[in-house]
Every structure is written in C-alpha cells, then in structure tokens.
DRENTORKOL-3810 file (N, C-alpha, C; in nm, 4 decimals):
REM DRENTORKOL-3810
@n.u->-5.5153; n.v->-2.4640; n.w->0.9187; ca.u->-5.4666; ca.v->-2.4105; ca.w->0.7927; c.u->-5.5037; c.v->-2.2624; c.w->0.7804
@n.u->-5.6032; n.v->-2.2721; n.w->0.8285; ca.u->-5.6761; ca.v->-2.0816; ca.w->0.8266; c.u->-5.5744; c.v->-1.9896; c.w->0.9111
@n.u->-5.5164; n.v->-2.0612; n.w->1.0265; ca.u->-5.4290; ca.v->-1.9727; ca.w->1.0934; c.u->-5.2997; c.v->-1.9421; c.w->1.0770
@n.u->-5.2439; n.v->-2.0405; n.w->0.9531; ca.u->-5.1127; ca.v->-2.0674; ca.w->0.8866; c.u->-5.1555; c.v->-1.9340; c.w->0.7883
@n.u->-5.2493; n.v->-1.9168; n.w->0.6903; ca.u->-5.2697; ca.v->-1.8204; ca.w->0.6357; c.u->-5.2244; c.v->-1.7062; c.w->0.6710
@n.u->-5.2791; n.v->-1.7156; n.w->0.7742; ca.u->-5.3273; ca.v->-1.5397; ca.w->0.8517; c.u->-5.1814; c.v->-1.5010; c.w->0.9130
@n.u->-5.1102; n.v->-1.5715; n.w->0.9682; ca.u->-4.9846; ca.v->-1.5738; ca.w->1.0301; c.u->-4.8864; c.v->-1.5766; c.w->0.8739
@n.u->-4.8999; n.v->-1.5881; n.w->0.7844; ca.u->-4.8087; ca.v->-1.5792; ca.w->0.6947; c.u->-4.8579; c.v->-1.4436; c.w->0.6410
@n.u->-4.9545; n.v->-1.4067; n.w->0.6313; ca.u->-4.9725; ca.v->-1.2572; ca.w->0.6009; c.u->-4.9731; c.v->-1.1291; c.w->0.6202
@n.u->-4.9592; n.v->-1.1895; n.w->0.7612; ca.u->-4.9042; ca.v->-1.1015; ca.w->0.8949; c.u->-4.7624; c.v->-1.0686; c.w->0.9121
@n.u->-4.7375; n.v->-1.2115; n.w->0.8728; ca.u->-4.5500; ca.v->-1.1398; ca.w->0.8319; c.u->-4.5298; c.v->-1.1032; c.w->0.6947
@n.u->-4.5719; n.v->-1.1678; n.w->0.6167; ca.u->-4.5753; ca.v->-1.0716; ca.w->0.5099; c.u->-4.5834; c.v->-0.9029; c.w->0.4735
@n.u->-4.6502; n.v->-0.8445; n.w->0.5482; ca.u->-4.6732; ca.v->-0.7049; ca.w->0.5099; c.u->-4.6213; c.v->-0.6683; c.w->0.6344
@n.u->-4.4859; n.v->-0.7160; n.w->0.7249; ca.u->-4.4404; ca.v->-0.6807; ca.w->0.8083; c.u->-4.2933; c.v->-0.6814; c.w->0.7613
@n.u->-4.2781; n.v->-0.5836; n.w->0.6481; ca.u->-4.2058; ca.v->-0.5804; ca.w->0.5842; c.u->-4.0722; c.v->-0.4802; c.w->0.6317
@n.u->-3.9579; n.v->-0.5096; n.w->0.5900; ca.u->-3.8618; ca.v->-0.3201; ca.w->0.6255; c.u->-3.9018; c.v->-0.2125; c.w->0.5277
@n.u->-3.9422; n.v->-0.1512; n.w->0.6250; ca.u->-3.9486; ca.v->0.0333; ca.w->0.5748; c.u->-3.9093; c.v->0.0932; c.w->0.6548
@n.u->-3.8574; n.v->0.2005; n.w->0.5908; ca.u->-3.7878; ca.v->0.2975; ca.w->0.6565; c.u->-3.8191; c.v->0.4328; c.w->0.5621
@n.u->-3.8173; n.v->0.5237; n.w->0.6744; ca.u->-3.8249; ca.v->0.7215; ca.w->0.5828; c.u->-3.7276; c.v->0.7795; c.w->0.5704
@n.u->-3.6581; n.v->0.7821; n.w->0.4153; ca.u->-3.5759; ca.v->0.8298; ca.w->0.3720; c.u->-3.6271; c.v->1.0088; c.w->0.3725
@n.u->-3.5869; n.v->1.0765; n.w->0.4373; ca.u->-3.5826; ca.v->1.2442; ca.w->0.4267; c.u->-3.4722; c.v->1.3244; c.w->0.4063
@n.u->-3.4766; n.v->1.4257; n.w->0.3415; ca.u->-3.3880; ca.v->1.5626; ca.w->0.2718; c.u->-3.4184; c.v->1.6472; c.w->0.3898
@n.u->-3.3479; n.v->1.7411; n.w->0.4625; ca.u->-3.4011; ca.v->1.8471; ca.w->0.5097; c.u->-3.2953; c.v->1.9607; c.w->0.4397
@n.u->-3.3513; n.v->2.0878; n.w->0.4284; ca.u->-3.2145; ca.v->2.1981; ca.w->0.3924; c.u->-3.1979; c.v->2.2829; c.w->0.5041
@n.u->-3.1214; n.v->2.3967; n.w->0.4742; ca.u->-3.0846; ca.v->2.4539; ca.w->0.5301; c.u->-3.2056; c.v->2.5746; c.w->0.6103
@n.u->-3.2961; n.v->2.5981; n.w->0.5219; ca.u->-3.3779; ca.v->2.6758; ca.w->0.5630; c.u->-3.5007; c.v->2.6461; c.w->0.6249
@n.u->-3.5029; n.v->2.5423; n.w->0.6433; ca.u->-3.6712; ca.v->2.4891; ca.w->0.7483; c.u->-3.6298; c.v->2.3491; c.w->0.8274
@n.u->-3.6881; n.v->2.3223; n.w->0.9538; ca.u->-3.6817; ca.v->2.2342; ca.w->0.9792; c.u->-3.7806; c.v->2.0774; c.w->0.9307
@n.u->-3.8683; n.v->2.1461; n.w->0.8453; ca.u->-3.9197; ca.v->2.0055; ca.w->0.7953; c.u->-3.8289; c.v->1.9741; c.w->0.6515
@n.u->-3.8879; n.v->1.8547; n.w->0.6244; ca.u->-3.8145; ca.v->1.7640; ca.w->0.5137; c.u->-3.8871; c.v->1.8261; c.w->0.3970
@n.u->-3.7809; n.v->1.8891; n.w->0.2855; ca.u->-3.8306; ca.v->1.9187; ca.w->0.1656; c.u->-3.8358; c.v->1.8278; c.w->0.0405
@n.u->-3.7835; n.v->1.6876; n.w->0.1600; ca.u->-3.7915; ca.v->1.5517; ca.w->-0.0042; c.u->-3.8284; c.v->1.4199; c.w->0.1465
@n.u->-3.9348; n.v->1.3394; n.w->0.1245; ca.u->-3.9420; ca.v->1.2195; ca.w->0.1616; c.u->-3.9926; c.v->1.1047; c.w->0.1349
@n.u->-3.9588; n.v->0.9929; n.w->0.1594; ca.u->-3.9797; ca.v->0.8470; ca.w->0.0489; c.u->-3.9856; c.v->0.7858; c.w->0.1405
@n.u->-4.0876; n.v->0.6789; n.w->0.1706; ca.u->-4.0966; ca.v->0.5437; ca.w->0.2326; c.u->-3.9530; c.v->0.4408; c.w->0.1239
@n.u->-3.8839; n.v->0.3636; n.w->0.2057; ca.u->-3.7895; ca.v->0.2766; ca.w->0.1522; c.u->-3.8857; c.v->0.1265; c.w->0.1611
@n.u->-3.8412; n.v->0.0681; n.w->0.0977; ca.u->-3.8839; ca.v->-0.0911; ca.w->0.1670; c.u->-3.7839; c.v->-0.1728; c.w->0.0843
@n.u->-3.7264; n.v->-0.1277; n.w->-0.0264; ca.u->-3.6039; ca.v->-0.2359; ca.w->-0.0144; c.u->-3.4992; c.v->-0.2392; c.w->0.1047
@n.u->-3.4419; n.v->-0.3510; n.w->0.0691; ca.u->-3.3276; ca.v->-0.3555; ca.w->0.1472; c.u->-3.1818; c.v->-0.3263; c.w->0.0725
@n.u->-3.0986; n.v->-0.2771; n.w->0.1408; ca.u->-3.0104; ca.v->-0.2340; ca.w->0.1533; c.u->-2.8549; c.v->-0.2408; c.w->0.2357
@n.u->-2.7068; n.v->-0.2270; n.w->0.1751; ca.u->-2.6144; ca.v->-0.2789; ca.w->0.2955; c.u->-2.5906; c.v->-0.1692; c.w->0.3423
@n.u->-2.5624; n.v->-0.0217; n.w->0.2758; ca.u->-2.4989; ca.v->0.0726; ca.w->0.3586; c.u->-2.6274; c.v->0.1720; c.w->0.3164
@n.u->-2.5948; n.v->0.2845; n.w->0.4189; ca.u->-2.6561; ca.v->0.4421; ca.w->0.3909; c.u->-2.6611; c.v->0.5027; c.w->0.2495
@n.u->-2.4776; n.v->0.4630; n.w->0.2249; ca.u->-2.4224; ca.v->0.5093; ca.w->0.0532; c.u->-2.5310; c.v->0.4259; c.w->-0.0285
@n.u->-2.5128; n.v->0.3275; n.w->0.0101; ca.u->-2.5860; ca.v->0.2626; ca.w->-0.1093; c.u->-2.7492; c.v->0.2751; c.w->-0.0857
@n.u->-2.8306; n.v->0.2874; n.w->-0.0214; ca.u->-2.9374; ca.v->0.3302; ca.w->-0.0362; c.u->-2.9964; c.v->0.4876; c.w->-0.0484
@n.u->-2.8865; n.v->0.6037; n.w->0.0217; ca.u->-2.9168; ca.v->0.6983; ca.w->-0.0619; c.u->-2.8431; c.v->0.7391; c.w->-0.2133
@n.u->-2.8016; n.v->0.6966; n.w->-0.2960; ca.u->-2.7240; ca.v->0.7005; ca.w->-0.3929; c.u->-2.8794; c.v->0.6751; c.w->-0.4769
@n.u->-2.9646; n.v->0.5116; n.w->-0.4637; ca.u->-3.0419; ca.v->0.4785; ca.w->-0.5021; c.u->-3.1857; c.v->0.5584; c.w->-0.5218
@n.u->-3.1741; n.v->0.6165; n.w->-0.4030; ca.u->-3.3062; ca.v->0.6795; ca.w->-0.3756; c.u->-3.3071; c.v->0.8060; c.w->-0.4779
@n.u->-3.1935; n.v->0.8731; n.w->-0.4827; ca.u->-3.1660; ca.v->1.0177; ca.w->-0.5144; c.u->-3.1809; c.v->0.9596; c.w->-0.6761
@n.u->-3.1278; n.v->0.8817; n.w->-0.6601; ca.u->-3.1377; ca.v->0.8448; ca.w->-0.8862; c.u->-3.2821; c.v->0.8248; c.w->-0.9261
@n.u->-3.3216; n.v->0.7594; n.w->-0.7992; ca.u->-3.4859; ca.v->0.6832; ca.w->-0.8229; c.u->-3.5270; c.v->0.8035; c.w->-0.8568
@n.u->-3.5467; n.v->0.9095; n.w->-0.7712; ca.u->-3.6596; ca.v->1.0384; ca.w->-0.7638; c.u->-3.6150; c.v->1.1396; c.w->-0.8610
@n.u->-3.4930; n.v->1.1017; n.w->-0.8774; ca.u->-3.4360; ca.v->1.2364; ca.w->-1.0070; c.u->-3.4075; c.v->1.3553; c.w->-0.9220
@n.u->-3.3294; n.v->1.2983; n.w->-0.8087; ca.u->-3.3164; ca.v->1.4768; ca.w->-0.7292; c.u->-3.1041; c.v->1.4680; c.w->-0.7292
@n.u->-3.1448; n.v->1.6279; n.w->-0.7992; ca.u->-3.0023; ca.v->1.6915; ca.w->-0.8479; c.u->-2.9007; c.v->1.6481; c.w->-0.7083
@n.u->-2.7914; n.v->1.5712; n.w->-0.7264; ca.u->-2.6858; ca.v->1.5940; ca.w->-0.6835; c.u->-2.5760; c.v->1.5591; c.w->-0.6911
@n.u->-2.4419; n.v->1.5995; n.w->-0.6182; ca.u->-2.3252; ca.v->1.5743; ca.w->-0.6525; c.u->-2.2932; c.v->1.4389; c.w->-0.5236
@n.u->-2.2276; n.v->1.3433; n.w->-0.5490; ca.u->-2.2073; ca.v->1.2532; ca.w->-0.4681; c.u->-2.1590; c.v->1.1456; c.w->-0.5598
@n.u->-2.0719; n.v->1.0659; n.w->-0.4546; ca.u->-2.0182; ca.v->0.9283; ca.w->-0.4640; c.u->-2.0494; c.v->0.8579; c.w->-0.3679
@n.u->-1.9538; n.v->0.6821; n.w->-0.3536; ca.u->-1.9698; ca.v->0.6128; ca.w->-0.2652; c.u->-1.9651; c.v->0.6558; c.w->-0.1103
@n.u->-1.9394; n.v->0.7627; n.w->-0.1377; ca.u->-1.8210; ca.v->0.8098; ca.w->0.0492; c.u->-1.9348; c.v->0.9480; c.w->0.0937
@n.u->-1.9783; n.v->1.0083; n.w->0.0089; ca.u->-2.0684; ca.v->1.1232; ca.w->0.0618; c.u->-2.0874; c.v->1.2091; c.w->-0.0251
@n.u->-2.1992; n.v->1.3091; n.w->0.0331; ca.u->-2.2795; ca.v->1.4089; ca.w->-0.0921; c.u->-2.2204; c.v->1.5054; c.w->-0.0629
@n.u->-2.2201; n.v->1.5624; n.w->-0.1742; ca.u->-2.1676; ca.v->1.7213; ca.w->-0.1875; c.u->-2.2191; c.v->1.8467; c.w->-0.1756
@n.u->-2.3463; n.v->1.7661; n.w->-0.2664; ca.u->-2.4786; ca.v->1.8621; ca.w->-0.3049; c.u->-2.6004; c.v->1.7994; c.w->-0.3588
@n.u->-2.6381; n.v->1.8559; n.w->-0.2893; ca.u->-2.8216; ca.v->1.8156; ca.w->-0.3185; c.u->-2.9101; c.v->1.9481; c.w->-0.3542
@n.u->-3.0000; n.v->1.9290; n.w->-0.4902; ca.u->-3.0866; ca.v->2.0167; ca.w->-0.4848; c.u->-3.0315; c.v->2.1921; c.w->-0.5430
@n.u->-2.9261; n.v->2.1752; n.w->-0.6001; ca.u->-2.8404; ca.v->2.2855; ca.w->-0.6067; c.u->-2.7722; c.v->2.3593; c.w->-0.5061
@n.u->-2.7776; n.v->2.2631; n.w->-0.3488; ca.u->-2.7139; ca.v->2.3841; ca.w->-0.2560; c.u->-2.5675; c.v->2.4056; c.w->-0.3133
@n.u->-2.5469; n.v->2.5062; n.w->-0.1895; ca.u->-2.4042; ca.v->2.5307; ca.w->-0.2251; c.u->-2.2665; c.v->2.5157; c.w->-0.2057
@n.u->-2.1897; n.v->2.4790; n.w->-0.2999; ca.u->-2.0953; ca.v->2.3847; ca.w->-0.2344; c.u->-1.9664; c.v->2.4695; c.w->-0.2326
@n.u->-1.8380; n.v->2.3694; n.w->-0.2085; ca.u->-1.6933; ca.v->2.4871; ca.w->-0.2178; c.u->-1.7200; c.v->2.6098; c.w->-0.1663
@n.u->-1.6562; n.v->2.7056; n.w->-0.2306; ca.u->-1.6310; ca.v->2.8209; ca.w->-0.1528; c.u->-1.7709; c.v->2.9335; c.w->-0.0992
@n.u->-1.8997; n.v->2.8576; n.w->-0.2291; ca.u->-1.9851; ca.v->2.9059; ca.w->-0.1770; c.u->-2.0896; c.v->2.8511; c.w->-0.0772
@n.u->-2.0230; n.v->2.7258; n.w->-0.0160; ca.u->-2.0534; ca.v->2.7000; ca.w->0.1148; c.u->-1.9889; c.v->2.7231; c.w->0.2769
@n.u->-1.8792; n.v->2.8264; n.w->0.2553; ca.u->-1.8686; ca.v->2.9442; ca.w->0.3282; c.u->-1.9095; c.v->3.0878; c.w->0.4515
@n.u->-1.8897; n.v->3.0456; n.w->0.5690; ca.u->-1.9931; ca.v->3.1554; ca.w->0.5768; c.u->-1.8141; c.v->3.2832; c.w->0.6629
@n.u->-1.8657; n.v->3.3794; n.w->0.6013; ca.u->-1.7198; ca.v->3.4223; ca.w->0.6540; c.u->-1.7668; c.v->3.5229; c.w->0.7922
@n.u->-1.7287; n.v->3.4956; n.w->0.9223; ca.u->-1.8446; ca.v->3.5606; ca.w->0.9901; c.u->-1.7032; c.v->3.6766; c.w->1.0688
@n.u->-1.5683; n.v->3.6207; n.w->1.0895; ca.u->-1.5124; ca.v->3.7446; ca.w->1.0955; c.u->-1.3284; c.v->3.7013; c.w->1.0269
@n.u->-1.2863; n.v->3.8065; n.w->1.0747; ca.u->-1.0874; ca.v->3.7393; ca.w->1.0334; c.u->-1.1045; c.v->3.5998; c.w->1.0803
@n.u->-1.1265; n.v->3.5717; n.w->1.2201; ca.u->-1.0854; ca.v->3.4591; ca.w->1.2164; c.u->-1.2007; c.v->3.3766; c.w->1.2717
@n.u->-1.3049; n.v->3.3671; n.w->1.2259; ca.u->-1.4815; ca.v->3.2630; ca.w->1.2305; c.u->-1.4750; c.v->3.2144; c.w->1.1006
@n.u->-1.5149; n.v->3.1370; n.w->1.0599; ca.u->-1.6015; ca.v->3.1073; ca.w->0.9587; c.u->-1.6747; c.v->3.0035; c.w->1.0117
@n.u->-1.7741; n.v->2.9530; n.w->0.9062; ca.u->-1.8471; ca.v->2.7874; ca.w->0.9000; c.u->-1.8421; c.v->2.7682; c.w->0.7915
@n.u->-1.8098; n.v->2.6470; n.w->0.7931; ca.u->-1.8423; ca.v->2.5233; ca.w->0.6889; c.u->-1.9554; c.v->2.4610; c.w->0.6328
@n.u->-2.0364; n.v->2.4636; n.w->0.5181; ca.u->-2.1607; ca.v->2.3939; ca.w->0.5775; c.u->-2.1801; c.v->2.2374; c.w->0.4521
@n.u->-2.2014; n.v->2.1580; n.w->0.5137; ca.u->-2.2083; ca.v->2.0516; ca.w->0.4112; c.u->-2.2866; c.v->1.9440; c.w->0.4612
@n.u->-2.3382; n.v->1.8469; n.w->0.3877; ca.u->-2.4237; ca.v->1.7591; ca.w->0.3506; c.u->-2.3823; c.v->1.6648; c.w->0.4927
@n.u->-2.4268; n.v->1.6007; n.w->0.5988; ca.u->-2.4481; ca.v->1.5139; ca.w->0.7123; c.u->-2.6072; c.v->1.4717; c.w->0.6795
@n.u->-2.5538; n.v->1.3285; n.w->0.7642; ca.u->-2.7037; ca.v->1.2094; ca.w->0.7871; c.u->-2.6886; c.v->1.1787; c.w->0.8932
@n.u->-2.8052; n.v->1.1220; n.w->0.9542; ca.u->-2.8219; ca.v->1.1059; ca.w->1.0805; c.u->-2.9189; c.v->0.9687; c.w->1.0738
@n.u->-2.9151; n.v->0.8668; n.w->1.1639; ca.u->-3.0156; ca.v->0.7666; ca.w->1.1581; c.u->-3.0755; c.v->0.7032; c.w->1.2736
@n.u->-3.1782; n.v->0.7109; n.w->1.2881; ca.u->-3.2587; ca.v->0.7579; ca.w->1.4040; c.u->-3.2584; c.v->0.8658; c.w->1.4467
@n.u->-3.2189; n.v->0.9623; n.w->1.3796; ca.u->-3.1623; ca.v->1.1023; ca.w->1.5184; c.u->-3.0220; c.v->1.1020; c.w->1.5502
@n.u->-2.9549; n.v->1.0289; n.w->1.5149; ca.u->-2.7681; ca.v->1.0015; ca.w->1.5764; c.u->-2.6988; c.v->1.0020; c.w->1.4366
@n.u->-2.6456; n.v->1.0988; n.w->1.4646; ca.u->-2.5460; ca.v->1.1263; ca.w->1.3344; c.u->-2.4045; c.v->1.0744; c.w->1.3761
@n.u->-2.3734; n.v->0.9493; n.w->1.2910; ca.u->-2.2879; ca.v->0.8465; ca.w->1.2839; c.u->-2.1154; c.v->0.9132; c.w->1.2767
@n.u->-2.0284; n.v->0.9046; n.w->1.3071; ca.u->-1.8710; ca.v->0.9402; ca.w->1.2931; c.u->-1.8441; c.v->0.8041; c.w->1.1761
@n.u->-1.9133; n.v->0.7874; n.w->1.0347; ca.u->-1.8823; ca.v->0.6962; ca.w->0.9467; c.u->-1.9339; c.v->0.7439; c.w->0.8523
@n.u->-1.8086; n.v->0.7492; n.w->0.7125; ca.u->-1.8820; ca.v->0.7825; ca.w->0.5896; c.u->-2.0198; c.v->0.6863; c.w->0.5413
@n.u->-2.0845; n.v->0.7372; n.w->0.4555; ca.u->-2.1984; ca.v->0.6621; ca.w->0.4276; c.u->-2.1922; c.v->0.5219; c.w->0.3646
@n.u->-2.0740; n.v->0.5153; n.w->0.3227; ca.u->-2.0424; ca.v->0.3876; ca.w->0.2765; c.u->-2.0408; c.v->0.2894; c.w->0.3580
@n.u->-1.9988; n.v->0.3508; n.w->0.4735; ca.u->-1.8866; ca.v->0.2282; ca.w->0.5921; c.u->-2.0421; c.v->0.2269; c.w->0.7162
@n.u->-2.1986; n.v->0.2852; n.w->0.6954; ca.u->-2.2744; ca.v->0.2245; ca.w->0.7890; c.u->-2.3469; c.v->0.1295; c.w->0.7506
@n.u->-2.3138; n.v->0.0398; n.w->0.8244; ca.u->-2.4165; ca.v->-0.1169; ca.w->0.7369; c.u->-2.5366; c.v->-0.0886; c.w->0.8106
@n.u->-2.6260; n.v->-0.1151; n.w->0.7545; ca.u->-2.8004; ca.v->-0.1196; ca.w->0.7787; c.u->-2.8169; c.v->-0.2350; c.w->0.7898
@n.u->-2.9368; n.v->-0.2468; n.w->0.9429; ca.u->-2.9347; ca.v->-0.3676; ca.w->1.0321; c.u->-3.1094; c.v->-0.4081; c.w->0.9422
@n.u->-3.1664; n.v->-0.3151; n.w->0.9166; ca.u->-3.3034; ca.v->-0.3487; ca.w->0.8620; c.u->-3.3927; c.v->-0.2954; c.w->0.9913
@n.u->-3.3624; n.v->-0.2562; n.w->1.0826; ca.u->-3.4174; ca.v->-0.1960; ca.w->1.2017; c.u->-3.4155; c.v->-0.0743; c.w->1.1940
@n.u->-3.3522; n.v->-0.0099; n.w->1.0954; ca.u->-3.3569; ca.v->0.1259; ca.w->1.1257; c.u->-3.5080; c.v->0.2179; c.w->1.0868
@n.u->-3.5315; n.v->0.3302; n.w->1.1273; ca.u->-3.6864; ca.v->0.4107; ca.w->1.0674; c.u->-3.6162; c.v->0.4861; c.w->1.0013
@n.u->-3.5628; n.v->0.5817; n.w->1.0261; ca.u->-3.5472; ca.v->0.6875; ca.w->0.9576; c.u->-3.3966; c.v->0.7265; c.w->0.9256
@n.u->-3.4067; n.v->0.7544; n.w->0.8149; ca.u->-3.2467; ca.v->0.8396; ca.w->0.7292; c.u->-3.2936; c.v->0.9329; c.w->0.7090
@n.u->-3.1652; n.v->1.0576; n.w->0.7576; ca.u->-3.2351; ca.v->1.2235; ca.w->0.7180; c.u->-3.0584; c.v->1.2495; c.w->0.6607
@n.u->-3.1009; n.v->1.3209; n.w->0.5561; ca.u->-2.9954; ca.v->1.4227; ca.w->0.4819; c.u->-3.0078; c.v->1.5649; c.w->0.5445
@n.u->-2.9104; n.v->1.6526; n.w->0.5880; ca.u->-2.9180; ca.v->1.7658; ca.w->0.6597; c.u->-2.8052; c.v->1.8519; c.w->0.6064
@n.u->-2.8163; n.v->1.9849; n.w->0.6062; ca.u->-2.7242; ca.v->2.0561; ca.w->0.5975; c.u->-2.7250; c.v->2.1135; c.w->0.7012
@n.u->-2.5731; n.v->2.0563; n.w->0.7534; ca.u->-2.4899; ca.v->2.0603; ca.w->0.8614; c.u->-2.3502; c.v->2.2036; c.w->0.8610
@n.u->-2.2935; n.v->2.2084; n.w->0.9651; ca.u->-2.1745; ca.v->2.2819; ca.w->0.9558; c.u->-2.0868; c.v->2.2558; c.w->1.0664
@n.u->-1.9912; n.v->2.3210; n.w->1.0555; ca.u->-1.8359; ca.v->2.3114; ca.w->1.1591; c.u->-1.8175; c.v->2.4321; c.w->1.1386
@n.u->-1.7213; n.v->2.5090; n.w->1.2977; ca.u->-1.7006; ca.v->2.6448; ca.w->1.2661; c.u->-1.5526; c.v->2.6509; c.w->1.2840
@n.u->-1.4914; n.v->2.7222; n.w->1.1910; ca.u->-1.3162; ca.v->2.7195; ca.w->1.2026; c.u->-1.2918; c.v->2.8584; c.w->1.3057
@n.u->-1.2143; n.v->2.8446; n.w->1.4187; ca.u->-1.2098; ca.v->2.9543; ca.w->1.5366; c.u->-1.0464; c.v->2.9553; c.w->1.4536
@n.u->-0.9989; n.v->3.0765; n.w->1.4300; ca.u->-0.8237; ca.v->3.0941; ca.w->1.4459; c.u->-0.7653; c.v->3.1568; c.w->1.5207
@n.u->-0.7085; n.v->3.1772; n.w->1.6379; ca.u->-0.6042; ca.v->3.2554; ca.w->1.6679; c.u->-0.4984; c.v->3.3471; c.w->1.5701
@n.u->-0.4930; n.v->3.4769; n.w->1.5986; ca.u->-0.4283; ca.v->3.5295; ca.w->1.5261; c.u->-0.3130; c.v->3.5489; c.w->1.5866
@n.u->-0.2760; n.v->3.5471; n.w->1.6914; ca.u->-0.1812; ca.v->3.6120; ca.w->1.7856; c.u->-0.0856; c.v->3.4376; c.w->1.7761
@n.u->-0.1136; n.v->3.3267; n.w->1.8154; ca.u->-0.0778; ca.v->3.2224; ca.w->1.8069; c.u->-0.0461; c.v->3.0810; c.w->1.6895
@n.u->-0.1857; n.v->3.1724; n.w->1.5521; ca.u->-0.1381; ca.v->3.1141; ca.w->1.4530; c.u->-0.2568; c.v->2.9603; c.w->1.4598
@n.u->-0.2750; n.v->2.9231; n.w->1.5761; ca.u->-0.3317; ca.v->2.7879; ca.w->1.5872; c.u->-0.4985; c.v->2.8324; c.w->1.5354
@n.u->-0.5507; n.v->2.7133; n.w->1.4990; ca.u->-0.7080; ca.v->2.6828; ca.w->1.4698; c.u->-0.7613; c.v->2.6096; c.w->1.5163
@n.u->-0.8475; n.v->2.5712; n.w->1.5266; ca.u->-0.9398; ca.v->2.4368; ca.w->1.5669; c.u->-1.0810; c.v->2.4627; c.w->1.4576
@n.u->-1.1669; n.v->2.3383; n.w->1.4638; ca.u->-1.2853; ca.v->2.3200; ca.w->1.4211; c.u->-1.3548; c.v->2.2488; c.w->1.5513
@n.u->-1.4824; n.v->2.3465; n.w->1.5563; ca.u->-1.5845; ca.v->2.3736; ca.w->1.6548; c.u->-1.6682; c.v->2.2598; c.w->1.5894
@n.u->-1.7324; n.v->2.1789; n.w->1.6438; ca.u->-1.8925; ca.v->2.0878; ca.w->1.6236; c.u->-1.8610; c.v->1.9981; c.w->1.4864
@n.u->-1.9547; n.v->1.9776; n.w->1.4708; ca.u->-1.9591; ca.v->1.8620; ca.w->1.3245; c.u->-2.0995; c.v->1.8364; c.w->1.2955
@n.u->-2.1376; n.v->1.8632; n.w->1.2472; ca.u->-2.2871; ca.v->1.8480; ca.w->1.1404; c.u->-2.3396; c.v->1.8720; c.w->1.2050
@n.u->-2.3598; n.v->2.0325; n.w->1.2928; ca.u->-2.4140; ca.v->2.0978; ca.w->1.3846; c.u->-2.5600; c.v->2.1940; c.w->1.2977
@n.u->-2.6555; n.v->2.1433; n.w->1.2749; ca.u->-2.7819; ca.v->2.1305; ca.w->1.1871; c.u->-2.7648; c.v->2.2867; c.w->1.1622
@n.u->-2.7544; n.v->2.3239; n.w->1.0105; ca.u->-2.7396; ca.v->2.4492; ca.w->0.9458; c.u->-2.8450; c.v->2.5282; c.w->0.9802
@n.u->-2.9997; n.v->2.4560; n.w->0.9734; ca.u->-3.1372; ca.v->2.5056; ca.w->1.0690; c.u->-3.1562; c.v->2.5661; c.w->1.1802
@n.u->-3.0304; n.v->2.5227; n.w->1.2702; ca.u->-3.0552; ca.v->2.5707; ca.w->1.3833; c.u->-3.0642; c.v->2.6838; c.w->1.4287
@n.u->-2.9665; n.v->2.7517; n.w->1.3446; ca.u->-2.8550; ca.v->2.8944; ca.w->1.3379; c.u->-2.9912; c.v->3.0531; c.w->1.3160
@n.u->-3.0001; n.v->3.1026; n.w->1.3951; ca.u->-3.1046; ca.v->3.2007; ca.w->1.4300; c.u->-3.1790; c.v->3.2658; c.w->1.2330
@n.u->-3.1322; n.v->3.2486; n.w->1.1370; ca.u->-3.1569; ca.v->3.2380; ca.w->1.0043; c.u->-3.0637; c.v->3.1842; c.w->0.8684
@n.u->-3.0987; n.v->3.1239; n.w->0.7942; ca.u->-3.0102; ca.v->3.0454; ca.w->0.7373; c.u->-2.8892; c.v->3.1255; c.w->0.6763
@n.u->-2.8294; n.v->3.0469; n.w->0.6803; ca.u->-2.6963; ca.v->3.1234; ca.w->0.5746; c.u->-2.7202; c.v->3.1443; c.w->0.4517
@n.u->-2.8114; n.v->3.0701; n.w->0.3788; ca.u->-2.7904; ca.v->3.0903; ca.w->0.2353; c.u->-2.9155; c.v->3.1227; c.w->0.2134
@n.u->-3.0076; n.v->3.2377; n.w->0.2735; ca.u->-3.1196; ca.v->3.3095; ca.w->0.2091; c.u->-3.1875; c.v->3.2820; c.w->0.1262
@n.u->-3.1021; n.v->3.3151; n.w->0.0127; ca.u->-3.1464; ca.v->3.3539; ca.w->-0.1597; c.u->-3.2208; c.v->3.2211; c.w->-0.1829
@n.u->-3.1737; n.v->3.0945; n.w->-0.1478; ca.u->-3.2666; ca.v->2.9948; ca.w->-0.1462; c.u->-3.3504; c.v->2.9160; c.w->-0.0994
@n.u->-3.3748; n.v->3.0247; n.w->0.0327; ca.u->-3.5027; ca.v->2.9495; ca.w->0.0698; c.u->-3.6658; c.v->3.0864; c.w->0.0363
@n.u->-3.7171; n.v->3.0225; n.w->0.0378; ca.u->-3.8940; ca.v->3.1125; ca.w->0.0056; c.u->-3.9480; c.v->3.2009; c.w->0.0287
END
C-alpha cells in the first residue's frame, strides 16, 4: 500500500507544463513568460487564455495576433528599405523551436509539447521593376535577428 502511495504521487505531480514565452523584436530573451499546466486543444486557444490571464495588451482572434504589447502593426509594421525591398513584420509562434505552416487555431496540442514562443517575425517583398513581378522572401524570419531592430523607439 506504501508503494501504491508513492507511485500515485509520482504521477501526480507529473503533470503537463509547458513555457509559454513573448519574445519582441528587440532582444533575444523573452520579455513575458508563464509556466502553463492546464491543458489545452490548440495554440489559439491557449495563447488567447494566457494573454487575458496576465492582462498583456493585444490585438488577436481565433486565427492569430496582430499585436502584442503595443507593437506595431499595419503600415507601421513596415520597413521600407528601398523602391523595391521592404519587410513585413508580424506576430509568428514556434513550438519547440519549429514554427508550424498552421494558423494557431488549426495546431492541436499533443500535451508533449515544452515550449510556445510568440516572436516578431518578418517576410521581405523583393519587386522587379523592369518586369513588374514580386515575390515574398522567408516567413517568420525572427525580427531579432536583423543586425538592429526595426522599431528602435521601443526597445531600451
């Protein structure tokens, strides 16, 4: 009976958690993080939860964030680098480290996962002027990375 105990308490506090983290644009560490231990079906639905829990400012629905924290969104998430460069920069998650090709709604959580990170990400629009054609370069290519952030004024 003593070992029925011990073995039930053992799974007991062998519970799911996982580290919900914010990172921005201007540092590579996390400027918001939370141990999770509920459970949860999608990404959407557990960061939607988290962000209401802690009271941190943002714009978002079921499908993805807009803005967190006051960054900047629409046109002043922009970076205009010549006629025909720009970047894009907007809100991407990643889990484990692998940033998913699925809105946040559509990743179901296995209960295995450690870590969810919020990132400000970007895409760069290349245009041809001579041909008229465009493309978009990368996809939630970490806004951090970029030799100093784009949006200065708000980081320290």
């Amino acid at each position: 009976m003593k070992y029925l105990v011990v073995l039930i308490t053992l799974i007991s506090t062998n519970i799911f958690a996982l580290n919900f983290e914010v990172v921005d644009s201007c540092s590579k560490e996390a400027v918001f993080s939370s141990v999770v231990t509920d459970s949860y079906a999608t990404v959407g639905e557990l960061s939607l939860d988290v962000l209401e829990k802690n009271s941190i400012q943002n714009l978002s629905s079921q499908f993805g964030i807009s803005q967190l924290m006051n960054s900047p969104i629409g046109l002043d998430a922009m970076e205009v680098l010549s006629d025909t460069i720009m970047r894009s920069h907007g809100w991407c998650y990643s889990v484990d480290g692998e940033v998913p090709e699925l809105l946040m709604n559509e990743f179901e959580l296995t209960g295995e996962e450690k870590v969810i990170t919020w990132f400000m990400g970007y895409s760069t629009y290349v245009g041809n002027m001579q041909t008229g054609e465009a493309t978009w370069e990368g996809q939630c290519i970490p806004s951090n990375s970029l030799p100093q952030s784009p949006f200065p004024e708000l980081c320290d």
